[in-house]
C-alpha angles and dihedrals in degrees: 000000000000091000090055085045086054094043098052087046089053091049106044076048087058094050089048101058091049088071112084131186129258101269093045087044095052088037090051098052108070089205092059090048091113100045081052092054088043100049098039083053087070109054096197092049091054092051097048102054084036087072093030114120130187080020118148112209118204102206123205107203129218096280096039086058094045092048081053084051097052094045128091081241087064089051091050087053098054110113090016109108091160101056082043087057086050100044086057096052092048080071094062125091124204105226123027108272108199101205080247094072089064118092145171084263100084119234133190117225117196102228125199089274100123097137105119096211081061106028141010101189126126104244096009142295107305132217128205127246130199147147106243101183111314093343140100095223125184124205116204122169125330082022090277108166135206126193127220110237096173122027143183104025098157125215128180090268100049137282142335132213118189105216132186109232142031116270113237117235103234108258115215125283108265083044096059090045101056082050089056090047091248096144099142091066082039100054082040098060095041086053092052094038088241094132107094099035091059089045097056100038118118114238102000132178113195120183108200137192125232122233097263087052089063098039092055083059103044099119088059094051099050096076096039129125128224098255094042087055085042082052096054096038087058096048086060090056125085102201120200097010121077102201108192110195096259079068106052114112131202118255091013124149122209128194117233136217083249094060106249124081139252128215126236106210123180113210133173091334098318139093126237126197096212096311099335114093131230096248098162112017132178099036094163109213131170091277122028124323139276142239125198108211132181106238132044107243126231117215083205083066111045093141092066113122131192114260123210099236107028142029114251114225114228099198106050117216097022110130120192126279125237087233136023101272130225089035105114113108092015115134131252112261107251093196133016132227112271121258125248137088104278122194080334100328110154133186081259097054091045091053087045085057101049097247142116129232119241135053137220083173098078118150090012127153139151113312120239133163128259138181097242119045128232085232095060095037081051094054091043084056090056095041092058088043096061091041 
């Protein structure tokens, strides 16, 4: 009896052993070389995740960083140690996640990304997770995905998965808008100065029309005033709730930032906004999350309710404009909106929406300026690589 005591001793001391910690995990995986040069870079990073525990680290390997470096992302990034910092937390999940956990039903865990010039979100910016086929895939800002290639190396802290590709930090609002095509809400908000407003809210839904939405209605916009367009802008704004849509509920109301609600209906496998339909959901941005929908809503018309066969209108009487209104003056988008069907995005969904599919813009955020330079942190990266 005492023999079989020793020997189960021996034996929980050898599992134990076999669990490094976090340094010793990212320096012992040869894919993982360059996320061990970057966090032991920042010394309170490291420290912080050192004494870490029910942590989920989302590990971009070797290739996944030098794509980043090669892209115009990696040269915006260049004399910004703080976005960098904070492009290392946002991969960071707060809870262990087994690949296991991660299904084909998308869920939205908060990360260590707390920072507000990056996020404005209660608990953290969130990233989507989701099982697309056979893969544990992950969705950050602009819908950009990464894939885990490699998943569940444990460490005393938590878990690793190795992922392919550099999560993207969400943009604003507007930002993110003028990516997905969406220039008609664009051009609408900087008419009526809302920009900003919506931008720097805290836990924020916005459901947004697509360009077509606003042309069918053209003939309604012409004669509006400023408050009225204001007035119709807010009633597509949840303030204070980011409902993503795993937590969308049939037969819901919500409270807009206009006053009255709106009401949240499921129907053969879709989801409506009064009578517009979710063509484009869980679009992560700084502050909340967005919803593309299909028809602009009227806050003179909140009983409205999707029918099977026809699109109500929610503005009697508007008949459709020979251009997108409200465009003129809006940027160019410097970036798009990342391909893949997330949380049920389709090439068709992505056309609906205005946007492409495809980004050069992955990993990007608001500039600002440091004293080190992600070019020199990078080559330090390399440098410590060749020794």
């Amino acid at each position: 009896m005492q023999y079989k005591l020793v020997s189960l001793a021996a034996l929980a001391a050898t599992a134990s052993a076999q669990t490094m910690n976090l340094t010793a995990t990212l320096m012992n995986n040869s894919m993982l070389s360059n996320l061990s040069s970057y966090v032991n870079a920042f010394p309170a990073i490291s420290s912080t995740l050192g004494m870490a525990k029910n942590i989920t680290i989302l590990a971009p390997s070797n290739d996944a960083f030098a794509m980043l470096l090669n892209s115009s992302a990696g040269m915006m990034m260049a004399n910004d140690t703080t976005m960098i910092q904070s492009l290392l937390t946002y991969h960071v999940l707060n809870g262990t996640y087994d690949s296991s956990m991660i299904t084909n039903n998308a869920t939205f865990i908060p990360t260590m990304l707390t920072d507000m010039m990056y996020s404005n979100v209660t608990g953290g910016q969130r990233v989507e997770a989701i099982t697309e086929g056979m893969n544990a895939t992950f969705f950050s800002g602009l819908l950009q995905n990464a894939t885990v290639t490699q998943a569940n190396i444990n460490f005393t802290g938590g878990i690793i998965h190795i992922i392919d590709s550099v999560l993207t930090i969400p943009i604003p609002i507007s930002n993110t808008a003028e990516a997905a095509g969406l220039s008609a809400a664009v051009g609408a908000l900087m008419d009526t100065k809302m920009t900003a407003a919506l931008d720097n809210m805290m836990d924020v839904t916005a459901f947004i029309p697509n360009n077509a939405a606003f042309q069918a209605i053209g003939s309604a916009l012409g004669n509006l005033t400023m408050d009225q367009l204001s007035s119709i802008l807010e009633y597509h704004v949840i303030n204070g709730t980011v409902a993503y849509s795993s937590s969308l509920m049939n037969n819901t109301m919500l409270p807009t930032m206009q006053g009255n609600n709106v009401t949240i209906t499921m129907m053969n496998g879709s989801v409506f906004v009064n009578s517009a339909m979710v063509i484009l959901p869980d679009v992560l941005v700084a502050n909340g999350v967005v919803h593309v929908i299909d028809a602009v809503l009227n806050p003179s018309a909140t009983t409205l309710m999707p029918n099977a066969s026809t699109t109500a209108v929610a503005f009697m009487g508007a008949t459709s404009a020979s251009a997108v209104p409200f465009t003129s003056g809006v940027p160019t988008p410097t970036s798009t909106l990342g391909g893949g069907a997330a949380a049920g995005m389709s090439s068709a969904s992505a056309a609906a929406a205005g946007s492409t599919s495809s980004s050069s813009a992955g990993a990007w955020a608001p500039m600002r300026t440091g004293a080190i330079g992600a070019a020199a942190l990078f080559a330090a990266g390399g440098a410590y690589l060749n020794a």
